[in-house]
C-alpha positions in Angstrom: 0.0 0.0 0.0 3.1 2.2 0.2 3.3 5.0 -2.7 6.6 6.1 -3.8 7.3 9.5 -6.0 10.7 10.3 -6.4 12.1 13.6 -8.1 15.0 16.3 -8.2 16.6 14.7 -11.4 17.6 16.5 -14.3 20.7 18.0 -16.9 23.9 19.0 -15.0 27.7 19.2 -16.6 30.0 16.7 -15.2 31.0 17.5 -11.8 27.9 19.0 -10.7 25.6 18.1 -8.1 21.9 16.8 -7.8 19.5 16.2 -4.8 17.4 13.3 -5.1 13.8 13.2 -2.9 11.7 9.9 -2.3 8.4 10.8 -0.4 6.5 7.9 0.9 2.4 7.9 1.0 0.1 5.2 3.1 2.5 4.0 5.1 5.4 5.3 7.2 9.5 3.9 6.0 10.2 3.5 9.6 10.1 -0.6 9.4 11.5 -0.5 6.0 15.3 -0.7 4.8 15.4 1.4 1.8 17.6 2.1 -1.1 17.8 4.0 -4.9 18.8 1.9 -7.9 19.5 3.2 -11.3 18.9 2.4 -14.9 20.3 3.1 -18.3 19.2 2.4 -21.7 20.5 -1.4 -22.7 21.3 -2.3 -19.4 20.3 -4.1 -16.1 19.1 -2.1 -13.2 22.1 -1.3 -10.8 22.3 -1.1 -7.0 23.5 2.2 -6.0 22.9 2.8 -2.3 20.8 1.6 0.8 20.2 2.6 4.1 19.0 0.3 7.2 15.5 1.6 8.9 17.2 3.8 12.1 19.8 5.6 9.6 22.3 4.8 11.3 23.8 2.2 8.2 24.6 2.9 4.6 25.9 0.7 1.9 26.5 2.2 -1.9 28.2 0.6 -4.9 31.6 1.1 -5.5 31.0 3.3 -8.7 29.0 5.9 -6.7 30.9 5.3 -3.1 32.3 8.7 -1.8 30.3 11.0 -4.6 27.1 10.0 -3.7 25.0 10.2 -0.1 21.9 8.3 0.9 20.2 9.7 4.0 16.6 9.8 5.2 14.3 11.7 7.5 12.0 9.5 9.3 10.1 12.2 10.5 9.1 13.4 6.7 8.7 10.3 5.6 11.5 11.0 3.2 14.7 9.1 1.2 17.3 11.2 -0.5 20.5 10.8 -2.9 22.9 13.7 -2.3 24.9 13.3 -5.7 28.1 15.7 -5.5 30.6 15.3 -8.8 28.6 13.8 -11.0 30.1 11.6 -14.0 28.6 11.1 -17.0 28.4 7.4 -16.6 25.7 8.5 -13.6 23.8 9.0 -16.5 20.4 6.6 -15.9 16.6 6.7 -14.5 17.1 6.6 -10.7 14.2 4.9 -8.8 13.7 4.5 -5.3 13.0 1.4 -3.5 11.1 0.1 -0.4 12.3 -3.4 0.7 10.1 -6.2 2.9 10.1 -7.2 6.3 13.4 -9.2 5.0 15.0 -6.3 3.6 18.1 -5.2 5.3 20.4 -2.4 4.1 23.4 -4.7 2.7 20.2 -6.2 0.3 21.2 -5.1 -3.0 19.1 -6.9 -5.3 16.1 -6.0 -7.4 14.0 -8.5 -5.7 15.0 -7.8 -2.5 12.3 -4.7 -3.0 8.7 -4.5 -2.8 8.1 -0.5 -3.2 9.1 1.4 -6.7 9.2 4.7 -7.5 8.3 5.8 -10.6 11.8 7.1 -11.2 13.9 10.4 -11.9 16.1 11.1 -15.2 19.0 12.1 -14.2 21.4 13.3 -17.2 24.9 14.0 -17.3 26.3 16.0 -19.8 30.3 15.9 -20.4 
């Protein structure tokens, strides 16, 4: 019953920065691990970074690890994806992701996720 709608994506030149937002609807994240993935054209969808249910863990893909920063604010009922020096290879449809009662932060798996958002282009021009 949980409604995803992520945003903030859009053009930026390498090395600039985007904010990612992921607000949840009909049920609180509080009892969920959650994460953003990423998809380009021709490819499989990627694991980019998780975060366990208190905040307190994070786990990111190498590619992104140190550039990119996963947070969220229980409180709002929000997930974000601080992305600082952006590459063009970041270039893909970034979706964020509710996981089950199983779903722990170090998940990293599509299937490991029950709750999609619709997703945010993100674009990366060189």
């Amino acid at each position: 019953q949980v409604q995803l709608a992520d945003s903030g994506g859009g053009l930026v030149q390498a090395g600039g920065s985007l904010r990612l937002y992921c607000v949840a609807s009909g049920r609180t994240i509080t009892i969920y691990s959650t994460a953003w993935l990423r998809q380009s054209p021709g490819k499989e969808r990627e694991f980019v970074a998780a975060i366990s249910r208190r905040g307190d863990t994070t786990n990111y893909a190498g590619s992104v690890e140190g550039r990119l920063t996963i947070s969220r604010d229980n409180a709002k009922n929000t997930l974000y994806l601080q992305m600082n020096s952006l590459k063009p290879e970041d270039t893909a449809v970034y979706s964020c992701a509710l996981g089950s009662y199983r779903t722990r932060y170090y998940n990293t798996a599509v299937w490991d996720y029950d709750y999609w958002g619709q997703g945010t282009q993100v674009t990366v021009s060189s």
